[in-house]
N, C-alpha and C positions, 0 to 999 in steps of 0.2 A: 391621260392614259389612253391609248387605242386599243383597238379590238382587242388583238392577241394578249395582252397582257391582261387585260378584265375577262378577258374567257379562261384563261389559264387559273387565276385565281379564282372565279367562279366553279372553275373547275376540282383543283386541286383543295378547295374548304366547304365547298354547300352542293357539291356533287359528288364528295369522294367514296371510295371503295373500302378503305382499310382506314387505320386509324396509321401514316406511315407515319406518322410522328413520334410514335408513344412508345416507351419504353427501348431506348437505344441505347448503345453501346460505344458508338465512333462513327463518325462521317463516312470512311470509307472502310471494306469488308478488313478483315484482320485476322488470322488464324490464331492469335496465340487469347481471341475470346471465344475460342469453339464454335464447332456447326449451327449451333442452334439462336446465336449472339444474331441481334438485329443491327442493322446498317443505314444511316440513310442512304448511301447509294441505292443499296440496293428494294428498301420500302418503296422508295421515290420510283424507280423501274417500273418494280410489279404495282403501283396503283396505276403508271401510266402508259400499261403493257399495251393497249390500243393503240398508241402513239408509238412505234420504235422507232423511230429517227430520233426522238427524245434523243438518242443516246449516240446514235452511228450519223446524225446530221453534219455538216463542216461546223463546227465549232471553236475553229483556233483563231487566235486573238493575235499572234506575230508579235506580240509587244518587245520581247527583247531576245527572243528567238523559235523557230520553227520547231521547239519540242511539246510534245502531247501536254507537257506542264503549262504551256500558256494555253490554255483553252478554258472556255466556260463551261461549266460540267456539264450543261443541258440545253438544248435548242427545240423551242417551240415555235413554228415559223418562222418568222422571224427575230420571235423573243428569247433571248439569251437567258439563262438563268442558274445564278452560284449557288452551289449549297453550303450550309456553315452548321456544326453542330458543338456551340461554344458556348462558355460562361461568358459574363460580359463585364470582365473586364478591360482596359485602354490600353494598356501597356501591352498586351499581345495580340487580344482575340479581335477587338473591335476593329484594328485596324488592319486586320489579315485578311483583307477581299471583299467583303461585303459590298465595299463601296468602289476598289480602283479596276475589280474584272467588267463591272455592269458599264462605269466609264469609258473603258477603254471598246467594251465590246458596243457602243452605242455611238461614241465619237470618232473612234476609230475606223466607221465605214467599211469595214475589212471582208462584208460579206458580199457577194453577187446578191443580190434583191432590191427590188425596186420599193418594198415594203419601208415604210419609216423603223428605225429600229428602235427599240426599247429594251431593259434588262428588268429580272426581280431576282434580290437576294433572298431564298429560302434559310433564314437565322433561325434552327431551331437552340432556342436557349435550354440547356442543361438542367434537370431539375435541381435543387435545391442553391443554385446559383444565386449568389447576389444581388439584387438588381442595383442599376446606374447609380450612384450616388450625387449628389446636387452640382457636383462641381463634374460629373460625367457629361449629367445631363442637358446643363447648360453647354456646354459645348460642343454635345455630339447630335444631339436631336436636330437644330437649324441645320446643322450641313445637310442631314436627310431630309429635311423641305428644299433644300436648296438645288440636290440634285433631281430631285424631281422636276424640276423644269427644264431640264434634258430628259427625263424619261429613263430614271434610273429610280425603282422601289427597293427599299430594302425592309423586306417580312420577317417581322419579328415574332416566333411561336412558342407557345409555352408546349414543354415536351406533356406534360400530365396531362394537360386538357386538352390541347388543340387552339385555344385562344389565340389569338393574331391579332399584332396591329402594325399602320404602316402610316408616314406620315402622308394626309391628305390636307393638308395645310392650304388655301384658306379656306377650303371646300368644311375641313372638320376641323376642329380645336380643341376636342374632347380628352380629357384629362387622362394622361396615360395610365395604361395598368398598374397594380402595385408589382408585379412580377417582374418586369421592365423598369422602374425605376424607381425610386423612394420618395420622388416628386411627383406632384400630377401634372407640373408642366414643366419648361423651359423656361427661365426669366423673360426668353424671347425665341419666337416661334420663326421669325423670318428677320435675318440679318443684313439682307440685302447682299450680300457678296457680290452680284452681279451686275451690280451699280455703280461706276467707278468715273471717277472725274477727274480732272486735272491734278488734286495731290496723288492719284497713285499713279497717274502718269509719271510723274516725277518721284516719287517713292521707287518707282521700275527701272527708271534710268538711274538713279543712283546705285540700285544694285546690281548694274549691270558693269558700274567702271569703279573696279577693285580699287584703283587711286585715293578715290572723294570716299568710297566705306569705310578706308581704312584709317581713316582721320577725323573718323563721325566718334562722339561717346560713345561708349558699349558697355555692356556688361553680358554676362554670363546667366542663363535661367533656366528652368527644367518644364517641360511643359506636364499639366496637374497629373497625376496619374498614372507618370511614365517612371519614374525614378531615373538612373542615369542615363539608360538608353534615352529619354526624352530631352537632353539637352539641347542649347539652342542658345548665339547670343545676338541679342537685340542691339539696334542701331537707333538713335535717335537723332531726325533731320527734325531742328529747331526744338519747338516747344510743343507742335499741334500734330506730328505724324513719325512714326517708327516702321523700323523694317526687321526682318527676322533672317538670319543665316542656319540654317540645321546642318549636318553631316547625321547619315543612317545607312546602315548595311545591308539594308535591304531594300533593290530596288523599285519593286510592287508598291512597297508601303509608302513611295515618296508622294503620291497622290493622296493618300487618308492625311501624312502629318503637313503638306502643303494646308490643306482645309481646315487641319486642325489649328495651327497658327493664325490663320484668317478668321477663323473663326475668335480670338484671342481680343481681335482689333487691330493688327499691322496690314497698313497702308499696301504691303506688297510683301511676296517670303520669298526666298529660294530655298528648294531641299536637295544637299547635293548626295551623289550615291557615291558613298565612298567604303570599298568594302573591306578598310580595317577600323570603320568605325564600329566595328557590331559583328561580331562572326555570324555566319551563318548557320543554320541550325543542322545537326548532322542527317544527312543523307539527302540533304538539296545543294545540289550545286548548278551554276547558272554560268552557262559559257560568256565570259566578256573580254576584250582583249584592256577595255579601258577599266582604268579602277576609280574614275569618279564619271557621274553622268547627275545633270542636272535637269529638274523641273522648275521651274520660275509661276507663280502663281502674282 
């Protein structure tokens, strides 16, 4: 974690002004909750009225096109930071940003600065939300250790109290909240994803030549937590390594469900963008001339 990112969180929990987290309404302002409805947008501002670049800094991300929608909502030097005001649930919330805007806006190099770049996802979780259930947790927590070794945080906040936690893996191992999750841990805190050796070399190459995939076993699977939208069918080369094929309709998201199948245990995935697998939700539309585009993890 560098400077800007530990000053920022130092900032925004054991220095704050307001309580911007508590008692919200919606991520961004809304008219049809009245004047007096609180916002994170707009808490998140007025605690960080000191700072307005927060908000008018370059902030876009270019990922699949030059509108105001690819951007990260907040820019502190050079820390990038999403805001999320969600239940935590898989099948929508968990994998709508938290994790592919800090990616992108950290890998991506997209900004003029000479500064190392880093992102943190501000998740305030919605009160009386659910927390992760075991089979969440087990697959969603190691990805969050895992991008932390690019300098990608994702803060977890409870809207009533302010409570935070974020994975500092192997620095802490401390038993997650009950708010956050029904487990106090992960069956496994570090999965290694970043460690790859000659089967997934070869696990890559095979899903790269539609020929040899298409003559491997398959079968048909749902990934835990998604219901249909999580479809997905598995390849198996041999006895000792498989690979995963997704279709999803929404492009953003092919980075969370790439991770999320790694996370699973396939040797290698692809998530293609194909956007009559999944409508899009009304009132986003996203210019593309092609109708599939792929991520290969």
């Amino acid at each position: 974690m560098n400077k800007n990112t530990s000053e920022f969180l130092d900032r925004i929990f054991n220095r704050t002004n307001t309580k911007w987290w508590h008692n919200l309404v919606s991520e961004t302002p809304k008219k049809k909750y009245g004047e007096s409805a609180r916002f994170l947008e707009s808490t998140l501002q007025e605690e960080l009225s000191e700072f307005p670049d927060y908000r008018r800094g370059n902030r876009s991300l270019y990922f699949f096109s030059k509108s105001s929608r690819s951007s990260i909502d907040g820019r502190y030097h050079s820390l990038g930071v999403e805001e999320k005001f969600n239940p935590l649930d898989l099948k929508e919330h968990l994998i709508d940003g938290a994790i592919h805007r800090g990616i992108v806006w950290t890998m991506g190099k997209l900004q003029n600065t000479q500064e190392p770049l880093e992102a943190v996802s501000l998740y305030v979780v919605k009160k009386d939300s659910a927390p992760m259930d075991q089979t969440t947790t087990d697959i969603y927590i190691p990805i969050l250790t895992e991008i932390t070794k690019i300098g990608v945080y994702v803060v977890f906040v409870n809207e009533e109290t302010g409570e935070f936690w974020y994975s500092n893996f192997p620095h802490d191992s401390s038993d997650l909240p009950s708010w956050l999750s029904s487990q106090p841990k992960p069956s496994t805190w570090n999965l290694g994803l970043d460690q790859l050796g000659e089967k997934h070399d070869n696990a890559f190459s095979i899903l790269k030549d539609e020929h040899t995939l298409k003559n491997l076993p398959s079968r048909q699977l749902t990934l835990p937590n998604m219901g249909k939208a999580g479809q997905y069918k598995e390849y198996s080369i041999g006895d000792s390594s498989k690979v995963a094929v997704m279709d999803y309709g929404n492009q953003w998201r092919l980075i969370e469900l790439g991770f999320l199948l790694r996370a699973l245990g396939y040797d290698a995935v692809k998530v293609i963008y194909n956007k009559t697998a999944q409508p899009q939700r009304r009132g986003i539309k996203i210019n593309r001339r092609e109708k599939r585009h792929t991520k290969e993890f």
